[in-house]
Structures are given as C-alpha cells and as structure tokens.
N, C-alpha and C positions, 0 to 999 in steps of 0.2 A: 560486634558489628561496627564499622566506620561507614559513611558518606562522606560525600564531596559536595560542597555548594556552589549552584549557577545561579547562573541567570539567564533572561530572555532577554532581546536588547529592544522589544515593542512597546520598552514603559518609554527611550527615547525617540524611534521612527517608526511607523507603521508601515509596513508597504501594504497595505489595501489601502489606508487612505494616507498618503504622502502628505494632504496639508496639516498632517500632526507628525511633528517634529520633522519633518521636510529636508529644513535648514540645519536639519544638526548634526554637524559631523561626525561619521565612526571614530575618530579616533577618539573624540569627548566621550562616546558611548560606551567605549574599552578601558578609558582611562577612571572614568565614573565605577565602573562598574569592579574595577580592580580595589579604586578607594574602597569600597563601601567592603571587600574582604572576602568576596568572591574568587574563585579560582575559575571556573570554567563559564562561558559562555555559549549560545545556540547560535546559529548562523541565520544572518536577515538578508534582505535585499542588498544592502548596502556594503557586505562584505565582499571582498573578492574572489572570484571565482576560479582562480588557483592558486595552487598551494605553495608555491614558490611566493606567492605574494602576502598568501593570508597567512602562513606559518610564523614568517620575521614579525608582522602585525602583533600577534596574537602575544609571541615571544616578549614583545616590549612590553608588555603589560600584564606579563606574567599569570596569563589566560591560555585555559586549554580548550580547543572546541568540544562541546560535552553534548554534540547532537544537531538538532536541526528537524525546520518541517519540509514535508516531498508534498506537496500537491496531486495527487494519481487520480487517474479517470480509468478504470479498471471497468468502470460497469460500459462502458463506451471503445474499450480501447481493448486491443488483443493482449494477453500477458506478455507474448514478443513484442508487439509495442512499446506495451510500457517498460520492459527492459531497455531497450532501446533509448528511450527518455531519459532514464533515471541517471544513466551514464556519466553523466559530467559531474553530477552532485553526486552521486556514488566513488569516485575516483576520487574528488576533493575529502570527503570524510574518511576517504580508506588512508590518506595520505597524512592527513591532520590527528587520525589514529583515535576518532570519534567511537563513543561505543557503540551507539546504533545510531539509524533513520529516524525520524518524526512521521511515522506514515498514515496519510489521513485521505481520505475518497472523497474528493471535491466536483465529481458529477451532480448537476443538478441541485448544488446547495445554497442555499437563500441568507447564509451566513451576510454577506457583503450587499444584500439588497438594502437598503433602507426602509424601501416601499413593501417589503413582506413580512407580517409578523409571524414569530416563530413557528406559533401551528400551523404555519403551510409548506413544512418543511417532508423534503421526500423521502418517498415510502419506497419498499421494497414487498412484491407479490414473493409467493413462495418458490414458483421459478426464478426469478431473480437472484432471491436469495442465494439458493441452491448455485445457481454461476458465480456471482460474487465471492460464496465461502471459497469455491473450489480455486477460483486466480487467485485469492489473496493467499491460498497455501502455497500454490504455486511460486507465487511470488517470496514467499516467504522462505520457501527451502532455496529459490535461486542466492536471496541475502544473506539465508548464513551460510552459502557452500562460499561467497564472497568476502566473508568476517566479517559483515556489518549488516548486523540484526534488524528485522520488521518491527518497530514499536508501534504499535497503530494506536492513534489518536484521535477516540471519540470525542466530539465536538457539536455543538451548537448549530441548527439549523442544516445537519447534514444527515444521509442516511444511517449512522451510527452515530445516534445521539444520546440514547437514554442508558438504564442499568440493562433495562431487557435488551435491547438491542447491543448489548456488549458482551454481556453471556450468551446469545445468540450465536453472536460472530465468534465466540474463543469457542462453546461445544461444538461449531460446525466446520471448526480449521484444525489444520495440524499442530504441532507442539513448535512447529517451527517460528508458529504466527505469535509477537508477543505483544505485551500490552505496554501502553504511555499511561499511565492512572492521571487527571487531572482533576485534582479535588472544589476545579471553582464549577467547570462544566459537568461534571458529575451531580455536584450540589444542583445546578439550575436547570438541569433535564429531572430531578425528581430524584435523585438515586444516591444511593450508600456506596460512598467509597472503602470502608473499614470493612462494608460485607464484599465488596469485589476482592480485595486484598484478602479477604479470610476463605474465599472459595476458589481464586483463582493464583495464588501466591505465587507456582511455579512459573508462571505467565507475566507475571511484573518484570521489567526491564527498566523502567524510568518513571520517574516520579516530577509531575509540574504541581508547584505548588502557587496554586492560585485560590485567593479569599475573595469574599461575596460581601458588599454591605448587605443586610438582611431587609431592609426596609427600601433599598432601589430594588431587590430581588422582588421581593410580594409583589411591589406594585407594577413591576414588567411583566411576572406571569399573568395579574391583575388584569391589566390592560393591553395584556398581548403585545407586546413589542416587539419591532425585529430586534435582530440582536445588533446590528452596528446603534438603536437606539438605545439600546438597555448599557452599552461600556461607554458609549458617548454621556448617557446621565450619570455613569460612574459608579454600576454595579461590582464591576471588578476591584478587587484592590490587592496589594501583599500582604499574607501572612501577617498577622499581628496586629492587623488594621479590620479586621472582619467578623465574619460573627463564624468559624471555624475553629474548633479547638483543634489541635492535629494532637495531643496529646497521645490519645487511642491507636490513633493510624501507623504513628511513628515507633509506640511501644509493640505495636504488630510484627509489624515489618525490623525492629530491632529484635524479637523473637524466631524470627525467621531466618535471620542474618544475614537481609539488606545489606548488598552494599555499594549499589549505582548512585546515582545525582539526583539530590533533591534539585528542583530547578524552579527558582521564584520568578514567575511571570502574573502581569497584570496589562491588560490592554488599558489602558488610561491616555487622556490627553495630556500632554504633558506641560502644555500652558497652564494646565489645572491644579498637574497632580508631578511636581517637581520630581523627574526620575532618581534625583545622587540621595533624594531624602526618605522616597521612598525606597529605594536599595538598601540604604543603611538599616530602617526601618525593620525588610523580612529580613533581613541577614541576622540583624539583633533577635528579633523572634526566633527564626530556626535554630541558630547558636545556642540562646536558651535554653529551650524545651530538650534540644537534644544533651547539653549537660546536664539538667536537670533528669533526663533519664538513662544517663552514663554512654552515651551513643560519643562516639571518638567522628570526631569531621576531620578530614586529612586534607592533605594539601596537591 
C-alpha cells in the first residue's frame, strides 16, 4: 500500500467566512503548504478557475490538485440541472487530472448558520429519501462515465451527517456513488469511522483527515452548538493535535490496499491557529504512524 499526502487550504482562507484569513494570499497558501512536505492540495475559493492558470500555479510549488468540494442542491435541482452546474469545476479537475469531486448536498444546511445549533439540522422523510438516493446515482454514473469520481462528503449540519445516515445513502446508491470518509465529522455526528471503512471499503475513494479537541467536542454537543460555533472555539484541529488515533483506521485501509490521498484539513482560525505550523504538525503525524506501519507515502 502507498498514499499520497494533501492538504486543505481552509486552515489559510475560509470561503464561508472570508474574515478568517481574508488577507492571505494563495500563493503563501501553496507555498506553506509545499514547505510543510505535502504534495497535493484541494481547491478553494481562491484558486483559479482555469486550468491554463491553475496548472503553472500548482506546478511552482510542486502541488498536485488532489480534489476539491462541489456544493450540489440535488434535493432542489433536477440531476440535468445539476450537470449543468457542475461543468466549469468538473472541466477544471478533469484537466488538473484530480482523482475525484468533494460532493456534498448543501440544500437546506445549517452548516454556516451561526444562529442554528446543530440539532436542527435537516431531515429527510422516506420519500425524499428514495429521490435523493436515486439522483445521487444518477449523478454519480454520469461522473465516472466523465473519469472523475462522486466522493460524497458527509458533513455537519447537513442531510448526510451521521454513521446511519452514510450507510443509508451507500445501501441505497449504486457502486458508482463513492465515499469522502472524514474522521473529524464522523467523530462529531456520533459515528465509527474504522466500522465505515470495514463495511463499506470498496466505497472509500478519499480520505480527510481531520482531529477533534475532545473537550471543545463534549461541550458543543453539550451545549448544542451550531457548528460555525463549535471550529470558531477550535473544535477541529490536524492530526496529531487531537484526541483520534488513526493508528486502526490506517492499518485498515493499508490491509485493504489504500491507495488515494490522505488529506489533512482542519477548519481553524488562523489568527489562532498558525496554518505553516499546524501543517507541519499533521504532515509529522501522518508521516509517522504510516512508517511506523510500513505504509510507503509517494510523491
């Protein structure tokens, strides 16, 4: 088994909230994030959005694009719709030679509320359901007839948040539909990343590896926080910095013979939470644990 290590570039800008790291140029985010011994990165707001442009970028700093999130309104929007949408950032990753989408269903999500805490994040009735599984298959055979794979990306505050609601969405989709595993949002919906990985393996596509302080965790679920409250108090962190062993999950998936992008993201402010130091930081971690269990990171 080999990996490849990324990064996310929202430990330097956010784009939901611009006034965290606003001011900070991509190329500091490229050039950071190359220090710290990364190969690939996921594409943010701030990249360009073609490939003539984002390619030379990337090239200087000796980064490969290793993905990206799609934002889709699936449960709202016709699946020719949302082809139609997808199109400009689907071209840019086919060009940049990305291995898959970041695809996540941002109808109706309370992610970016401030004013909503988590439990009032939306549901899906069983017709719903039933429409929903059937476009994201849809959608999902039109991406790989395209060479660029559905990872779908449960998440926080949206209708695929939790374990059950991830097994849900993989028993009632085709093999086409694959999975994002994210081990910080997995942790803070309630759920086992190591049992998703162990019942849904052939469905793994991409791996974000994000850590949880364990004690901003408790007391978010505690006090019910939304979630822009719970990464603004600095629930998220990288790898190494958290209360996650990935030990288990890694020896999993090196039995299986993984061999996509681990991808270290952590939504932090970064007046807080210095991005070149926390990079270095998961990169030292992942490094680690994977020679510690003979797992080859390539370049």
């Amino acid at each position: 088994m080999s990996v490849k290590l990324g990064i996310a570039p929202i430990a330097w800008s956010n784009d939901d909230m611009p006034e965290l790291g606003g001011d900070t140029p991509l190329e500091q985010c490229l050039s950071e994030a190359s220090e710290a011994g990364f190969t690939g990165i996921e594409s943010g707001g701030k990249f360009p959005k073609k490939s003539e442009e984002l390619i030379p970028l990337l090239q200087k700093y000796n980064l490969n694009l290793c993905s990206g999130w799609y934002s889709a309104n699936l449960i709202n929007n016709s699946v020719k719709d949302e082809i139609i949408a997808i199109q400009d950032q689907l071209k840019l990753f086919q060009d940049c030679k990305a291995p898959c989408i970041v695809f996540a269903e941002v109808s109706n999500s309370i992610a970016g509320d401030p004013r909503k805490p988590l439990s009032s994040r939306p549901q899906m009735n069983k017709d719903e359901w039933k429409d929903f599984c059937k476009k994201i298959s849809e959608m999902g055979r039109y991406l790989e007839d395209q060479n660029m794979p559905l990872a779908y990306h449960h998440h926080m505050g949206t209708v695929i948040e939790t374990e059950n609601d991830t097994k849900r969405l993989l028993d009632n989709t085709t093999e086409e539909v694959k999975l994002i595993l994210d081990t910080g949002h997995m942790l803070f919906a309630g759920g086992d990343s190591l049992k998703i990985a162990q019942d849904y393996n052939e469905r793994i596509l991409h791996i974000h590896c994000k850590d949880m302080r364990e004690e901003i965790l408790k007391k978010s679920l505690k006090e019910d926080w939304s979630f822009r409250k719970s990464f603004l108090e600095g629930a998220f962190t990288v790898p190494g910095d958290g209360c996650i062993d990935y030990r288990p999950l890694l020896k999993h998936l090196k039995n299986n013979n993984y061999n996509g992008w681990l991808v270290v993201e952590a939504e932090q402010d970064p007046a807080k939470a210095n991005p070149l130091e926390y990079a270095k930081k998961g990169f030292k971690y992942l490094s680690e644990v994977c020679a510690e269990l003979n797992i080859i990171i390539t370049l």
